[in-house]
C-alpha positions as CSV (number, residue, x, y, z in Angstrom):
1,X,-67.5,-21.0,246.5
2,X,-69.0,-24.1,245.4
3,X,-69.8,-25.3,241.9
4,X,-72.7,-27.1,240.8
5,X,-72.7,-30.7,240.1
6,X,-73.3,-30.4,236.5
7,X,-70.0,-28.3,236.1
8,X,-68.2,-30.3,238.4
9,X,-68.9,-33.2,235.9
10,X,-68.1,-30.7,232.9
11,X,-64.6,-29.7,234.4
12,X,-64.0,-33.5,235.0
13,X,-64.3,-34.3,231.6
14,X,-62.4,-31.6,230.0
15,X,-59.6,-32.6,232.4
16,X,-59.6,-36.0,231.2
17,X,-60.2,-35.3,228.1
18,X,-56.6,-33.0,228.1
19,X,-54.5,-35.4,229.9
20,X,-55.4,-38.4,227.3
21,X,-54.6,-36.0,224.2
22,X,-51.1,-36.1,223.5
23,X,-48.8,-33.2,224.6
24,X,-48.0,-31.5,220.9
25,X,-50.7,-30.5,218.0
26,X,-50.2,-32.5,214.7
27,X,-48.8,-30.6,211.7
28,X,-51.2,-31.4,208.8
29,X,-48.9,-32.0,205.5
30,X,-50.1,-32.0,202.4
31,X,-47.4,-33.7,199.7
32,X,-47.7,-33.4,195.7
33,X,-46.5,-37.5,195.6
34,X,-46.3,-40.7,197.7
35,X,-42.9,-41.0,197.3
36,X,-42.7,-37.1,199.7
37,X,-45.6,-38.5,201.5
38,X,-43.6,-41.4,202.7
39,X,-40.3,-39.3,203.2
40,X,-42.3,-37.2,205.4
41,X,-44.6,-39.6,207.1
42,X,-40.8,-41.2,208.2
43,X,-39.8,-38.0,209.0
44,X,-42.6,-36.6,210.7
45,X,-43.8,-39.8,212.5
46,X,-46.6,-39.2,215.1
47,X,-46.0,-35.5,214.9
48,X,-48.0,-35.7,212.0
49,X,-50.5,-36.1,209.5
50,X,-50.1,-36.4,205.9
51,X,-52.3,-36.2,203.1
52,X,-51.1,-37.1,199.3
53,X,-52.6,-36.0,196.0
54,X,-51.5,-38.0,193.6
55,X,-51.4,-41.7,193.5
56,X,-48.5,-43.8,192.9
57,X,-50.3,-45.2,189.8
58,X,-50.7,-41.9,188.2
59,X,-48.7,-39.5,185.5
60,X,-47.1,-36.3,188.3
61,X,-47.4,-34.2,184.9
62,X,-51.2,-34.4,184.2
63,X,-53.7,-34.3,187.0
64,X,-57.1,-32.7,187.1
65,X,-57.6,-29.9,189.7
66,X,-60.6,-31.4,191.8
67,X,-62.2,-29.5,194.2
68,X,-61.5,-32.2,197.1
69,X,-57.9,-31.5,196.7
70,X,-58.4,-27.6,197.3
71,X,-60.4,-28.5,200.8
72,X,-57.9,-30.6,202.0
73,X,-55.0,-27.8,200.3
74,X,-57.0,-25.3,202.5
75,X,-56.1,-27.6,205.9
76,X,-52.7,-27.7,205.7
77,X,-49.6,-26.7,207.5
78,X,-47.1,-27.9,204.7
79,X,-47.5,-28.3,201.1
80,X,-44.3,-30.6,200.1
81,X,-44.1,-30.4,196.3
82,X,-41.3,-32.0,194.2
83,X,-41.3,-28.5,191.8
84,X,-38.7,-28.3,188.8
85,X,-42.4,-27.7,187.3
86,X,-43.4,-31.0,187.6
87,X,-46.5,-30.6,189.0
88,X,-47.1,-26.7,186.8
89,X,-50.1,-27.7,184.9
90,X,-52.2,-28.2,188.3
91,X,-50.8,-27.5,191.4
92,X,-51.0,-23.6,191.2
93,X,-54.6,-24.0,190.6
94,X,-55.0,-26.2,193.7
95,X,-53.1,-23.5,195.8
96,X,-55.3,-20.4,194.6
97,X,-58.4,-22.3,195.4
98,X,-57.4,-23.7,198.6
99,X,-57.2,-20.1,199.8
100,X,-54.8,-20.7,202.6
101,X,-52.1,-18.0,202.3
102,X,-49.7,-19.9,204.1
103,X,-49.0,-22.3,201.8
104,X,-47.8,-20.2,199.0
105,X,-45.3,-20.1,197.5
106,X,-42.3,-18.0,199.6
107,X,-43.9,-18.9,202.5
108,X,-42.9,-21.5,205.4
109,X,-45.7,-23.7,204.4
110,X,-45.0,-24.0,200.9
111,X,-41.4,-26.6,200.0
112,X,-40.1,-27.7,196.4
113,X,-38.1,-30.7,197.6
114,X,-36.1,-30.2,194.5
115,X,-34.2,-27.4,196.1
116,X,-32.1,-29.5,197.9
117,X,-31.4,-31.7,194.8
118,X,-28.8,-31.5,192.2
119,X,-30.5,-31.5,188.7
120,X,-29.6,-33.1,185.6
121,X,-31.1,-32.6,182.2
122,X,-31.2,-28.8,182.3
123,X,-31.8,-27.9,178.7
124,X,-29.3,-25.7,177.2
125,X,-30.4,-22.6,175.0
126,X,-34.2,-21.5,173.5
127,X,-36.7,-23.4,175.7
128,X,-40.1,-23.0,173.6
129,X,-43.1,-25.1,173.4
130,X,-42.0,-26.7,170.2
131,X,-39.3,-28.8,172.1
132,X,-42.3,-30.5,173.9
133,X,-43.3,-30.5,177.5
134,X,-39.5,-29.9,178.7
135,X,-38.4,-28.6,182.3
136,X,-36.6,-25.6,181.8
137,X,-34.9,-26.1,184.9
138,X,-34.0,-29.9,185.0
139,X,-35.5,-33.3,185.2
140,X,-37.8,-33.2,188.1
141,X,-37.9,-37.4,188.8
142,X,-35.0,-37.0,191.6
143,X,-36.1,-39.3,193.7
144,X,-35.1,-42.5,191.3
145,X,-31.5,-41.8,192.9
146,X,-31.7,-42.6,196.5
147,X,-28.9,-40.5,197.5
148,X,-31.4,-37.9,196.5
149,X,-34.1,-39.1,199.0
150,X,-32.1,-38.5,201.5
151,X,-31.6,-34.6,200.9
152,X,-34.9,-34.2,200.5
153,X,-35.5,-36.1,203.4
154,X,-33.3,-33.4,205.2
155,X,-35.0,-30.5,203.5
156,X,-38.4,-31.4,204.9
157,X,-37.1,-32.2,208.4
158,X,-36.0,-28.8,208.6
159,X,-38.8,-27.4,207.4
160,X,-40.7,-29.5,209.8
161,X,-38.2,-28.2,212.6
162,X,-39.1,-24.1,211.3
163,X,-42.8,-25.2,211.8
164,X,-42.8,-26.7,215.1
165,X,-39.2,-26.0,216.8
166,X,-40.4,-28.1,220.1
167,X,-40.4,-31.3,218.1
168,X,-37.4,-30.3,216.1
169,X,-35.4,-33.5,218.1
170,X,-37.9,-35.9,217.1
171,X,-37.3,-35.2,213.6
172,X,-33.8,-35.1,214.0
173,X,-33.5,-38.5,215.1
174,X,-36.3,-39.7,212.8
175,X,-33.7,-38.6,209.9
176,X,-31.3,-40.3,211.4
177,X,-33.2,-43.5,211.2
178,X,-34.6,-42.9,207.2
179,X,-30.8,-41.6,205.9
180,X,-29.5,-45.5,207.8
181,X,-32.4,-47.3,206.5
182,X,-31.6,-46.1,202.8
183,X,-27.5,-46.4,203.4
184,X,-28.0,-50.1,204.2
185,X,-30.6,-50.9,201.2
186,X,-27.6,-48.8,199.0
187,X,-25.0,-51.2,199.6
188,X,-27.4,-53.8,198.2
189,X,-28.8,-52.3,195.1
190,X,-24.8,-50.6,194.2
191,X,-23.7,-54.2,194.6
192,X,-26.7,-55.7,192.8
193,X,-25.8,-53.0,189.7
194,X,-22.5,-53.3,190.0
195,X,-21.5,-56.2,187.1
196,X,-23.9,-53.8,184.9
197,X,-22.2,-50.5,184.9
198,X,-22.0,-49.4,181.4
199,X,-25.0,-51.5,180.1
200,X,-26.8,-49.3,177.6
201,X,-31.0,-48.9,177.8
202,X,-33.4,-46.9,176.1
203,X,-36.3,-45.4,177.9
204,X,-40.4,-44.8,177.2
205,X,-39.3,-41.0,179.1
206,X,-36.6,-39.7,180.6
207,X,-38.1,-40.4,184.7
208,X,-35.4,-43.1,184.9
209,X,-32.5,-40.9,184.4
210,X,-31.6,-40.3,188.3
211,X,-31.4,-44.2,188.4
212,X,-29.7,-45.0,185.3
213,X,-26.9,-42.3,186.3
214,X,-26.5,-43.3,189.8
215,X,-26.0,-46.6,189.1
216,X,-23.9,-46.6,186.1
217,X,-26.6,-47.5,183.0
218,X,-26.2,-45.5,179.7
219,X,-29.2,-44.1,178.2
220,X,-28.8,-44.1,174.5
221,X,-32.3,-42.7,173.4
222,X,-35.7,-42.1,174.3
223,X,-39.2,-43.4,172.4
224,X,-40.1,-39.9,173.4
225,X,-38.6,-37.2,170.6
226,X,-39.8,-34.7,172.4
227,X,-41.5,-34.7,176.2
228,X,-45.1,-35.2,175.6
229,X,-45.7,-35.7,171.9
230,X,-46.0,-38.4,170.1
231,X,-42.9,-39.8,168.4
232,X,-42.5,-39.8,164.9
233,X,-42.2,-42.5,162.3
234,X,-38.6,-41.4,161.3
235,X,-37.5,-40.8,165.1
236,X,-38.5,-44.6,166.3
237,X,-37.0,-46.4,163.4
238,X,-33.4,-44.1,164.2
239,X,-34.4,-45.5,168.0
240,X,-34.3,-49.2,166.3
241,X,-31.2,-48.3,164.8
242,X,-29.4,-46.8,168.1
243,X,-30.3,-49.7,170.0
244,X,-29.0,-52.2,167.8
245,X,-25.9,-51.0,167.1
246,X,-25.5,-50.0,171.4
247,X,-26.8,-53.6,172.3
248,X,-29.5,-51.8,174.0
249,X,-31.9,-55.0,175.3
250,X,-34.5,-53.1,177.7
251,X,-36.9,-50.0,177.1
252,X,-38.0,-49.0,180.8
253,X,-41.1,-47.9,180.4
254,X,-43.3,-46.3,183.3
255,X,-46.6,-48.5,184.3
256,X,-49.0,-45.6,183.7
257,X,-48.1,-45.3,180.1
258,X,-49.5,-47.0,176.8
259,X,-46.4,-49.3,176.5
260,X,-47.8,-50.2,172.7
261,X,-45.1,-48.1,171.0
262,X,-42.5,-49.4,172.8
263,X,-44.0,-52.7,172.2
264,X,-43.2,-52.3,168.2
265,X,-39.8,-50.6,169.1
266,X,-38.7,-53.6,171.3
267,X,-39.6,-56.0,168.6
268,X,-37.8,-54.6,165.7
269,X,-34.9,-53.9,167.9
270,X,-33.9,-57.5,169.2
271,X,-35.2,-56.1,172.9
272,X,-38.0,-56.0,175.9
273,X,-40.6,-53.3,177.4
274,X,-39.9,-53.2,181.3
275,X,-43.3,-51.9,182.8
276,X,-42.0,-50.6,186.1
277,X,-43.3,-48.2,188.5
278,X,-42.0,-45.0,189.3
279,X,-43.3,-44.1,192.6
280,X,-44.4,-45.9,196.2
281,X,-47.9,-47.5,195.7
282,X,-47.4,-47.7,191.8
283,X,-47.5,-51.4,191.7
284,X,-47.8,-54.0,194.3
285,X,-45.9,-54.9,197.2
286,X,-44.4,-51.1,196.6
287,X,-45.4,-49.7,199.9
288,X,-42.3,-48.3,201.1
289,X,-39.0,-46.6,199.8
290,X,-36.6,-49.8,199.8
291,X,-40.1,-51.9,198.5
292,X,-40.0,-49.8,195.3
293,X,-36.2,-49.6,194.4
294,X,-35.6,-53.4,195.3
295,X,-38.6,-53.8,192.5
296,X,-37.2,-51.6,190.1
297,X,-33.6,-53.0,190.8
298,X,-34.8,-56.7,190.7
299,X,-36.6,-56.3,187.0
300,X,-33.9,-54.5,185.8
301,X,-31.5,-57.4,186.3
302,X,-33.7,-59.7,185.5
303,X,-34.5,-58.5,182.5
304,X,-30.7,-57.8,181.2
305,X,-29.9,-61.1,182.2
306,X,-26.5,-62.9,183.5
307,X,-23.9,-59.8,184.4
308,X,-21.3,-61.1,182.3
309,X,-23.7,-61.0,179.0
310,X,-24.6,-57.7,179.8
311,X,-21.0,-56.0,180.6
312,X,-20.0,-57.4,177.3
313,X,-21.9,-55.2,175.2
314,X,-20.4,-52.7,174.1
């Protein structure tokens, strides 16, 4: 039998077409933050394609539910969310109107990184909405501790690995390389920390408390009385009050709040606002994992000045 030019031409460029494609079919992940995106774009490497929702410039708590989200929701393999209800007042929305069963919750598609975490800050009794905009079941800003990073980093490699089991090797060893590229940038930033173990801060919110506890920094209050609401008169002026008496000389304060409260707090309290960012592509020059910690490392020292000043507080 012979075929006709025209599908001679057709079957030629179908071949071609097929051997210049590569051999796998990406996984399209969808992640809540660019701090997952990045863990699983290292992860995932050209296995993938990932697609972030919020910026690194925006508030995780409060984001509006726009329709673009859904559609690209609706495309995805999958959705990597921190969870601890951080992103509760939108993501659910985003999932029902995506209408793509698999990446509900329960199913393979659907992964709160936080589930291979540790968390801190679980609240102990009543949780009601008079306490604020708590987390009833921890402090969902893990990935401040980079130890942290890395078991989420394994979390979504195995989920990646359940997904697609052919590439399961290639993001094996592309854990590998993330888990030694954060155990070198450790010894730096432990070492960097190191002469400041002990030094008491205050914070804006309580994002920074993976960080402060990993590397040995003692929170003594909050500008925040209670997640969400505004602080009142009487709870700033007992702030001043802690801070003096601790020594406390920075507020960290997250770059996509109003730092203009603690502003007046930091004057009255002999101490300075450190506008940092909280998450890759928050600030400049924040484009990776180790970009962001050596930021938020470097203005933290910086700001609390020579080591020995600082370990003498008390």
């Amino acid at each position: 039998m012979m075929l006709h030019r025209s599908s001679l031409f057709v079957f030629a460029l179908v071949a071609s077409t097929l051997c210049a494609s590569p051999a796998w079919a990406e996984l399209r992940v969808v992640t809540t933050t660019t701090d997952l995106g990045w863990i699983a774009h290292v992860v995932g490497g050209d296995r993938i394609h990932v697609d972030t929702i919020c910026a690194g410039n925006q508030d995780p708590h409060f984001l509006q539910a726009r329709p673009s989200y859904m559609v690209t929701l609706s495309r995805a393999d999958l959705l990597v969310a921190v969870g601890l209800e951080l992103e509760v007042g939108w993501l659910p929305a985003l999932i029902q109107g995506a209408r793509r069963p698999a990446i509900n919750p329960g199913r393979p598609g659907y992964l709160e990184a936080a589930t291979a975490i540790q968390p801190i800050d679980v609240p102990v009794g009543g949780v009601d909405r008079s306490r604020g905009d708590i987390h009833p079941f921890g402090n969902p800003h893990f990935w401040l501790d980079p130890l942290n990073v890395k078991l989420a980093a394994r979390a979504i490699a195995d989920r990646l690995a359940q997904l697609d089991p052919a590439d399961a090797p290639v993001f094996r060893a592309n854990l590998a390389t993330l888990n030694g590229r954060i155990d070198r940038r450790m010894q730096r930033w432990q070492a960097t920390l190191a002469p400041y173990r002990g030094t008491k801060i205050a914070s804006y919110h309580a994002t920074f408390n993976y960080f402060a506890r990993r590397f040995g920094l003692q929170q003594v209050g909050y500008l925040e009385d209670r997640p969400g609401i505004p602080p009142s008169p009487g709870h700033l002026v007992d702030l001043v009050r802690q801070m003096r008496a601790a020594h406390a000389r920075v507020i960290l304060h997250e770059n996509f709040y109003d730092p203009a409260t603690s502003r007046v707090v930091a004057e009255r309290a002999d101490a300075q606002v450190l506008l940092l960012p909280v998450s890759i592509g928050g600030a400049p020059a924040t484009s990776s994992y180790e970009r962001l910690l050596d930021l938020i490392v470097g203005q933290v020292v910086a700001a609390l000045g020579p080591a020995q000043t600082a370990a003498a507080h008390p």
